[in-house]
VOBA-1610 file (N, C-alpha, C; in pm, whole numbers, padded with zeros to 5 digits, always signed):
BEGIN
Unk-00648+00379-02450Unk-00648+00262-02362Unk-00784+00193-02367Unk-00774+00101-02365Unk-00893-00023-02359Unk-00974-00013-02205Unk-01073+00049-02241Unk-01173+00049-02112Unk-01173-00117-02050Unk-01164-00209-02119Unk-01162-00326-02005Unk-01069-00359-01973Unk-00967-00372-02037Unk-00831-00356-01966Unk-00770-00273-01822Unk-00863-00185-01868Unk-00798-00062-01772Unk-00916-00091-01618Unk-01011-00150-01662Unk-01118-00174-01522Unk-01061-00356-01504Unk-00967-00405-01528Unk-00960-00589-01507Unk-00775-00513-01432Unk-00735-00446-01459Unk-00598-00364-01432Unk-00637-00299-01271Unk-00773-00205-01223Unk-00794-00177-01122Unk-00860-00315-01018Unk-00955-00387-01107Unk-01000-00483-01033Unk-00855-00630-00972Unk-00794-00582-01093Unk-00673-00689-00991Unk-00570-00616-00826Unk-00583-00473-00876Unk-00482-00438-00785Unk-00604-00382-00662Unk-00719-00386-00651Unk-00809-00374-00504Unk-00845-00519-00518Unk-00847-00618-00577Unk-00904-00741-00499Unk-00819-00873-00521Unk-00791-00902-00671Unk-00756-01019-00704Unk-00610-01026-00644Unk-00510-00938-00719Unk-00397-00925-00672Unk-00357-00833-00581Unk-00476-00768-00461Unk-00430-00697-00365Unk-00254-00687-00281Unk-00210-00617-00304Unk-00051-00629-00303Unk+00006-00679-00139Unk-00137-00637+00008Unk-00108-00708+00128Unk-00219-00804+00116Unk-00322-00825+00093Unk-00425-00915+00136Unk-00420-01078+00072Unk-00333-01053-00063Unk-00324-01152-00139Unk-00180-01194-00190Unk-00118-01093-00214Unk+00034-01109-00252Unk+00117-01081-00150Unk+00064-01057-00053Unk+00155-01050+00081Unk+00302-00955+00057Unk+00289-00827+00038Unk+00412-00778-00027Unk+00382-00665+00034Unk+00517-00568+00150Unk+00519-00459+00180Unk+00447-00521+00345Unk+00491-00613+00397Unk+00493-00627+00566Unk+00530-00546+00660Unk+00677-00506+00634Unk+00718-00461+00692Unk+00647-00319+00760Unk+00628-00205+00630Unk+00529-00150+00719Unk+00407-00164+00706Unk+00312-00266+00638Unk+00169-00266+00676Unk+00180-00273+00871Unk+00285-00387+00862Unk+00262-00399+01044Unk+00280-00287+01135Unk+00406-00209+01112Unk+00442-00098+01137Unk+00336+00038+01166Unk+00294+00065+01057Unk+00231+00177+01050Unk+00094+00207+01082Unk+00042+00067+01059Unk-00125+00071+01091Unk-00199+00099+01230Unk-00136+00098+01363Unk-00147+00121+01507Unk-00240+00264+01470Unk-00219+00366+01348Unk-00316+00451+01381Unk-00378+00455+01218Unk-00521+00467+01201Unk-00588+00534+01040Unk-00510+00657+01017Unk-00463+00709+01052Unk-00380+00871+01044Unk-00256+00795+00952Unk-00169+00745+01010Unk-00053+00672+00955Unk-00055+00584+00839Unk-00176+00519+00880Unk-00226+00396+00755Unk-00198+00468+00638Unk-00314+00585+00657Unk-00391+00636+00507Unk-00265+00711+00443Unk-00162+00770+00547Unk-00066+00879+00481Unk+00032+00778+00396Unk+00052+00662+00445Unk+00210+00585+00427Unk+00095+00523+00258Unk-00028+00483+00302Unk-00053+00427+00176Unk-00074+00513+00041Unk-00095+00651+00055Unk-00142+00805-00014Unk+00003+00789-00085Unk+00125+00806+00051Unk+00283+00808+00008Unk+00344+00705-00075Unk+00333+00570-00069Unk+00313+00502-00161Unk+00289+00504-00316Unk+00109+00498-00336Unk+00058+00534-00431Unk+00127+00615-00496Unk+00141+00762-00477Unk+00218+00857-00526Unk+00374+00798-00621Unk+00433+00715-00535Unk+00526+00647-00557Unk+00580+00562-00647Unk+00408+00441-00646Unk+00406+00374-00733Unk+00395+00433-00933Unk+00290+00511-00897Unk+00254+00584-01020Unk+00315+00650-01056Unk+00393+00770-01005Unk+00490+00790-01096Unk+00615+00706-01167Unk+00658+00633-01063Unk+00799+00570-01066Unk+00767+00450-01187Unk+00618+00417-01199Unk+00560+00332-01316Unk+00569+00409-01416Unk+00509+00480-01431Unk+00537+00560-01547Unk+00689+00634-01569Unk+00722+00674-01547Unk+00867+00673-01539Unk+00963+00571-01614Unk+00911+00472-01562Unk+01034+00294-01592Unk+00954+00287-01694Unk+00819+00308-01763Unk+00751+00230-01882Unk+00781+00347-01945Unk+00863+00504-01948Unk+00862+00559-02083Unk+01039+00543-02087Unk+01157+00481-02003Unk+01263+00411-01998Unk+01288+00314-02064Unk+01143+00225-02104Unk+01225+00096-02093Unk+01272+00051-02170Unk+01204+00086-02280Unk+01372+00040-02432Unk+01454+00094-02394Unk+01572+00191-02344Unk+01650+00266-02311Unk+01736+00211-02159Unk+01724+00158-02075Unk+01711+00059-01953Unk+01783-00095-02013Unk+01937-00070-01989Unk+01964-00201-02013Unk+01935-00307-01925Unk+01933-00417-01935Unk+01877-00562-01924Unk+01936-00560-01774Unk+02079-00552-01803Unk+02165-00627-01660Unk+02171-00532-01566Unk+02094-00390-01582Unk+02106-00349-01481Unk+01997-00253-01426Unk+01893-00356-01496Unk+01768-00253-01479Unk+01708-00282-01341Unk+01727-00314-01214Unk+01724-00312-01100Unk+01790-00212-01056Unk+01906-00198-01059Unk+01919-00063-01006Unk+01886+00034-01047Unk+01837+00052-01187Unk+01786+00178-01213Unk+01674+00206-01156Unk+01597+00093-01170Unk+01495+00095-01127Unk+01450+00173-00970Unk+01577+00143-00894Unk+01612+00186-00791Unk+01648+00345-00790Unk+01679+00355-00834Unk+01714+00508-00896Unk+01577+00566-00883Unk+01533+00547-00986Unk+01385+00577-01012Unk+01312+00637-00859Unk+01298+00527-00838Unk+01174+00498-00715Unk+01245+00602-00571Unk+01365+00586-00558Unk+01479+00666-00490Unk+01432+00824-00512Unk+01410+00829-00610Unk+01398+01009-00641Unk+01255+01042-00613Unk+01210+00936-00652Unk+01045+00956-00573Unk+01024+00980-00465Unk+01088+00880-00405Unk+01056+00902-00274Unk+01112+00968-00148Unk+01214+01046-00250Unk+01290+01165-00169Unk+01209+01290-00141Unk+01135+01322-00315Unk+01055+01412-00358Unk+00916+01406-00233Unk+00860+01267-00200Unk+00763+01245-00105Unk+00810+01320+00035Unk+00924+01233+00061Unk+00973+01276+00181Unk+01004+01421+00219Unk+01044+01472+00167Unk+01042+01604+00185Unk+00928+01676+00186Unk+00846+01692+00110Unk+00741+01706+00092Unk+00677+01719+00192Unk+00663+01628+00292Unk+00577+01548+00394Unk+00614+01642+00491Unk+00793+01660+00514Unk+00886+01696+00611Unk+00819+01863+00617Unk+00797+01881+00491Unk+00796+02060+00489Unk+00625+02097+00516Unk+00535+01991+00507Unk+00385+02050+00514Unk+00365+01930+00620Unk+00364+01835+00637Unk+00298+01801+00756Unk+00417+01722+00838Unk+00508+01814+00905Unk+00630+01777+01004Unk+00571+01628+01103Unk+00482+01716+01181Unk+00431+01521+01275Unk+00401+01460+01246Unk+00344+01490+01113Unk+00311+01315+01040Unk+00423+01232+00966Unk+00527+01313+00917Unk+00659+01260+00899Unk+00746+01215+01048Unk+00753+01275+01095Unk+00794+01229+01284Unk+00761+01094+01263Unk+00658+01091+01258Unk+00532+00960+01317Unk+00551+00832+01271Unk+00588+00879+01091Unk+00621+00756+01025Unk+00769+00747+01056Unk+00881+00839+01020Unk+00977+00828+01104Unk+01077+00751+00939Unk+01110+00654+00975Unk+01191+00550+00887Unk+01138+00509+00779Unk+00984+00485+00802Unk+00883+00386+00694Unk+00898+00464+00595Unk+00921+00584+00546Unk+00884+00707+00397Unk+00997+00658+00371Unk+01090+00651+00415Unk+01232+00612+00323Unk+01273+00496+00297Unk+01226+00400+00302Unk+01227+00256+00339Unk+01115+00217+00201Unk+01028+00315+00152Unk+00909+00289+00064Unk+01035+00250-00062Unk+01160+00303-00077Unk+01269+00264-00182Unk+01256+00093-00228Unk+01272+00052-00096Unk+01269-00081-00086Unk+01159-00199-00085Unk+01026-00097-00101Unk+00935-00193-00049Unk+00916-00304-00173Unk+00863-00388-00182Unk+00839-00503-00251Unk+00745-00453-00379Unk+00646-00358-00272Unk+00544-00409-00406Unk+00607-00262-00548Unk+00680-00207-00508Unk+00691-00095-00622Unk+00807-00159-00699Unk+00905-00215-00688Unk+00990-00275-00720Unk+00910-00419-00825Unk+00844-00468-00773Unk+00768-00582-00862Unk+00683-00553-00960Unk+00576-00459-00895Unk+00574-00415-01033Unk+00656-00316-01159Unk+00745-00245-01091Unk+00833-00212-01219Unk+00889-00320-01273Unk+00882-00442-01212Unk+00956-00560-01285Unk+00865-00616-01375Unk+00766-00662-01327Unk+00656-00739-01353Unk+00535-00681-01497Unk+00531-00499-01462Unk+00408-00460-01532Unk+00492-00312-01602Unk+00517-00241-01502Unk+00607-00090-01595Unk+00693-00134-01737Unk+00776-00256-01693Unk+00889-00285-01792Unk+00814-00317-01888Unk+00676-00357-01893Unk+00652-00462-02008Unk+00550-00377-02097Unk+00471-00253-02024Unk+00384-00224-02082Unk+00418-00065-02124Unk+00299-00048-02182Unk+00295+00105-02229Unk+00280+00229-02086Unk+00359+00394-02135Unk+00260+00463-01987Unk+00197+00475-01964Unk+00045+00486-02003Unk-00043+00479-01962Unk-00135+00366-01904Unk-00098+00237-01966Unk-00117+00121-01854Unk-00013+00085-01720Unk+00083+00132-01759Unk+00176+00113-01598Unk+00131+00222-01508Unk+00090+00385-01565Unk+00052+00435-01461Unk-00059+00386-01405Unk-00163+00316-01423Unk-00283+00299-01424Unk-00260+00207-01314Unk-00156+00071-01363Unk-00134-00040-01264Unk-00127+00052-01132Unk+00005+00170-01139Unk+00031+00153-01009Unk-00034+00256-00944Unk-00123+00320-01041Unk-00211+00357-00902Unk-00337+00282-00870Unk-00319+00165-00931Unk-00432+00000-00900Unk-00359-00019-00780Unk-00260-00050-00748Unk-00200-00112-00692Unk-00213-00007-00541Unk-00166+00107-00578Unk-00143+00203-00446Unk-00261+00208-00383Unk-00361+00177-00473Unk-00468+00239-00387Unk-00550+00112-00327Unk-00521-00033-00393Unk-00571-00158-00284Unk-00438-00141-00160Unk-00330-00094-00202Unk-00251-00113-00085Unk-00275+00018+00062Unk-00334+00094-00005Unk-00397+00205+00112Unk-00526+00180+00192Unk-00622+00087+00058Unk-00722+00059+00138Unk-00704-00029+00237Unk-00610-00176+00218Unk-00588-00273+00310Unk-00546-00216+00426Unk-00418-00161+00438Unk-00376-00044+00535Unk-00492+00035+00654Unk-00575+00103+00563Unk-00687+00177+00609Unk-00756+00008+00674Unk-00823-00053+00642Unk-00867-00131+00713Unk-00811-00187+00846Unk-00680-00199+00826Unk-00608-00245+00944Unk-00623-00134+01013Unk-00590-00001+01005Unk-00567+00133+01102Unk-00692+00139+01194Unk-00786+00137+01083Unk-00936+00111+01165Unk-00956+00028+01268Unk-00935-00143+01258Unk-00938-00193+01331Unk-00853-00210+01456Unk-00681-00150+01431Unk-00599-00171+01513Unk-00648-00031+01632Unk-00671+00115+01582Unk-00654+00199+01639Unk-00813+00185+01741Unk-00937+00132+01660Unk-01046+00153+01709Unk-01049+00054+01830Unk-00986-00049+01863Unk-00970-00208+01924Unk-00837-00160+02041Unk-00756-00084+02034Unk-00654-00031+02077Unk-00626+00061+02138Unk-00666+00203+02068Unk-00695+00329+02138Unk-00847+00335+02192Unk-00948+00299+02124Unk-01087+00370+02146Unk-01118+00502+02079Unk-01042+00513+01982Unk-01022+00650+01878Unk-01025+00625+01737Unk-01050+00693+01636Unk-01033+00686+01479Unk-00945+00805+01452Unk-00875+00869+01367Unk-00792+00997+01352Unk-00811+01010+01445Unk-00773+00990+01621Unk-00729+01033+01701Unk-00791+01089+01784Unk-00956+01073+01732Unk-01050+01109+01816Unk-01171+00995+01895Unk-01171+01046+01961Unk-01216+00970+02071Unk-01356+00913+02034Unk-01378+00761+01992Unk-01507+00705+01959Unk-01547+00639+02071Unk-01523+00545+02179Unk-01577+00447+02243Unk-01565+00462+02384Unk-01515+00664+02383Unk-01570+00700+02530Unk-01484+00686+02619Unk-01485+00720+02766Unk-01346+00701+02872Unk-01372+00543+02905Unk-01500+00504+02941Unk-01478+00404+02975Unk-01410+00264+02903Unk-01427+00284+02826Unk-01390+00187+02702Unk-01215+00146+02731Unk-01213-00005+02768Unk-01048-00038+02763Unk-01003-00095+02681Unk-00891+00006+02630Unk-00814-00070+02543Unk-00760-00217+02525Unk-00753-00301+02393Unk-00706-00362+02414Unk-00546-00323+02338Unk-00476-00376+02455Unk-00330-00329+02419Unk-00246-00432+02324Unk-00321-00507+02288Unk-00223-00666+02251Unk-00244-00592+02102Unk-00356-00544+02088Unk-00412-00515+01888Unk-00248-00401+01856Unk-00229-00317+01915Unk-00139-00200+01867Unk+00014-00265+01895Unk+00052-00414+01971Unk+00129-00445+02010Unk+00208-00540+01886Unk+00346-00536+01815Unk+00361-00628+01695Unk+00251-00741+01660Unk+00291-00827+01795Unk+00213-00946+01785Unk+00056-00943+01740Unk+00044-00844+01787Unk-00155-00802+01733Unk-00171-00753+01627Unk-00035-00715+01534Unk-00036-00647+01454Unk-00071-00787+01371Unk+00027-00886+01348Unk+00019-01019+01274Unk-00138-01079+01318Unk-00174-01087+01417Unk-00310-01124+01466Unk-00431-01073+01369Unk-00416-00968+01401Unk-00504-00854+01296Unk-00482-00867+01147Unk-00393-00877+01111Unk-00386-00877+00920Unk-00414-01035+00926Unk-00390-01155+01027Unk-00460-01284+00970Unk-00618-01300+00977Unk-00670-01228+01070Unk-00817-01222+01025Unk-00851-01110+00923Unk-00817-01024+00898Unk-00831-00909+00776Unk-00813-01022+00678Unk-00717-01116+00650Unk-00708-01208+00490Unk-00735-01309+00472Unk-00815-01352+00611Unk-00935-01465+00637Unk-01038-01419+00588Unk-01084-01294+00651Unk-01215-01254+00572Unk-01202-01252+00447Unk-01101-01139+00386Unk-01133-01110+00283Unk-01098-01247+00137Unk-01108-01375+00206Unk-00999-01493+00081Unk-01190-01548+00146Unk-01278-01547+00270Unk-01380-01575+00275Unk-01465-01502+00197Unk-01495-01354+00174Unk-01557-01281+00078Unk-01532-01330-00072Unk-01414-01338-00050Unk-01389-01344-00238Unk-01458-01523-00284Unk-01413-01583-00173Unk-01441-01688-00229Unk-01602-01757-00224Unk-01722-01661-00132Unk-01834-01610-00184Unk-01882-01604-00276Unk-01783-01488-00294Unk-01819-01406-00404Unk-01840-01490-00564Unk-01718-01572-00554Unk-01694-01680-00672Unk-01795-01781-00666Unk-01844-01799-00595Unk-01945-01948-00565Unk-02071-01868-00618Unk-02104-01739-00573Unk-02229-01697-00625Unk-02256-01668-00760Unk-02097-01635-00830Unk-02120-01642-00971Unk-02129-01748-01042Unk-02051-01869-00965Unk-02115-01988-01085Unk-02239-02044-01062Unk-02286-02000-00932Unk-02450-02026-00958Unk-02523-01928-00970
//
């Protein structure tokens, strides 16, 4: 594999093409799950896992993967993954599966694993599709993690569940509440479309 390929492949999936910050893909539970960093980091870990194999997987398929019905296989695929996750989860860490509840099985459906098996697994070799999708899993854990941080620290007064900002400290309840949830990821992709676009101004001068 082409060392710049493979660093322009990670640099798209943590910044350029971040899969929530920029491609807006997998809402359902960024909003969902982020109320705690505990949840964030597991659903985005569960993911990742997800993506990368199920990429590699569909890219050593894909001559073999007919045309008209390579969506559902595709589905297939990602399905067995994330059964393999789920269980997994169920048998070593029971309350953290509780917690997420619906969201581990629902990862079948999410947007961004599905697009890129469309978009990057189908087209490339395994070792660049695995690469994508653990580019991809792992800007989509960090975004996650950022939100958990801010929702749980702004919300509870806690990080993993431990107590940072003291008894006195009041929650605000609106951050952990849906609506704060959307509140919160529009300044998370304010900043970060303000960073990047920094970032770009300082390189052409």
């Amino acid at each position: 594999m082409e060392p710049g390929k493979v660093a322009q492949i990670f640099k798209n999936g943590l910044v350029l093409q971040n899969p929530t910050l920029v491609l807006l893909l997998g809402m359902c539970s960024t909003l969902a799950v982020t109320t705690s960093l505990k949840n964030a980091v597991c659903m985005g870990l569960s993911t990742t896992a997800v993506l990368l194999c199920s990429n590699l997987v569909i890219s050593l398929l894909r001559h073999w993967i007919p045309k008209q019905i390579r969506i559902a296989c595709y589905v297939v695929v990602v399905a067995s993954f994330v059964t393999i996750v789920d269980l997994l989860l169920q048998a070593y860490l029971p309350a953290l599966s509780e917690s997420l509840g619906i969201f581990i099985p629902l990862i079948v459906v999410n947007c961004i694993i599905l697009a890129r098996a469309e978009a990057f697994a189908s087209k490339h070799t395994p070792g660049y599709a695995a690469m994508d999708g653990l580019a991809m899993g792992l800007g989509f854990t960090a975004s996650l993690s950022i939100l958990g941080v801010v929702r749980e620290l702004l919300g509870s007064g806690t990080l993993w569940g431990v107590s940072v900002l003291g008894e006195g400290f009041q929650p605000m309840l609106l951050v952990v509440a849906p609506c704060g949830g959307f509140i919160v990821l529009g300044c998370v992709i304010a900043a970060a479309q303000w960073a990047r676009s920094l970032a770009e101004r300082r390189g052409k001068t």
